[in-house]
Phi, psi and omega in degrees: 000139172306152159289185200255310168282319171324293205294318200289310179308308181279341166271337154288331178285345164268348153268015160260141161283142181272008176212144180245141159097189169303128183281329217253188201284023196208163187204117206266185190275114170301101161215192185311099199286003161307354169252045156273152162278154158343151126000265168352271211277017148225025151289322185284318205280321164294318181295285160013276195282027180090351163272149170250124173272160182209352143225147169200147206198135174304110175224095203079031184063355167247203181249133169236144205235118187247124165170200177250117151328155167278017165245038192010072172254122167298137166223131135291131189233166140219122200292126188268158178325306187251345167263349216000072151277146177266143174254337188208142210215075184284152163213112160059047201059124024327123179262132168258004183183120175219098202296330169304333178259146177266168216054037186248000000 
C-alpha cells in the first residue's frame, strides 16, 4: 500500500507536463504571427506544388502539415510560417527532408 507521501509524490508528479509548449518534433525561427501566411494561402500554396492536405495546425512556431506529398507518401511536414518552405518532411518518424542538413 502507498504511503501518504508516495501518493503526494506521484500525484505532483503527473501534474507536471511533459512537453511546455510545441508537441511535434520541429521548432521553426520565432516570428510575428502578423506575418504568417494563412491556412488558406498555404494550403493554395502546397497544392500548387502537388500536395494534398489534409490537416494543418500551428506547431512550434511553424504550420505542421498532415497530407500527401507529390510523390504521394502521407507525411507529415512543417512549414515555416511566413515564407512557407518546408523545413522538415517526416514519415512515421523518418525524416525525408531537413532544410538544416546540407544536401537536400
Amino acid at each position: 500500500m502507498l504511503g501518504k507521501t508516495n501518493i503526494a509524490v506521484l500525484s505532483a508528479a503527473l501534474c507536471i507536463p511533459l512537453s511546455v509548449g510545441a508537441t511535434g518534433i520541429h521548432q521553426c525561427e520565432a516570428t510575428e504571427s502578423a506575418d504568417w501566411l494563412s491556412k488558406a494561402q498555404l494550403e493554395e500554396k502546397l497544392e500548387a506544388n502537388g500536395w494534398s492536405v489534409r490537416f494543418m495546425k500551428e506547431d512550434g512556431g511553424c504550420w505542421e502539415v498532415y497530407g500527401t506529398n507529390p510523390d504521394g507518401q502521407r507525411v507529415e511536414g512543417y512549414f515555416h510560417p511566413v515564407t512557407g518552405e518546408a523545413e522538415l518532411i517526416s514519415q512515421r518518424g523518418r525524416i525525408l527532408f531537413d532544410a538544416t542538413k546540407e544536401g537536400n
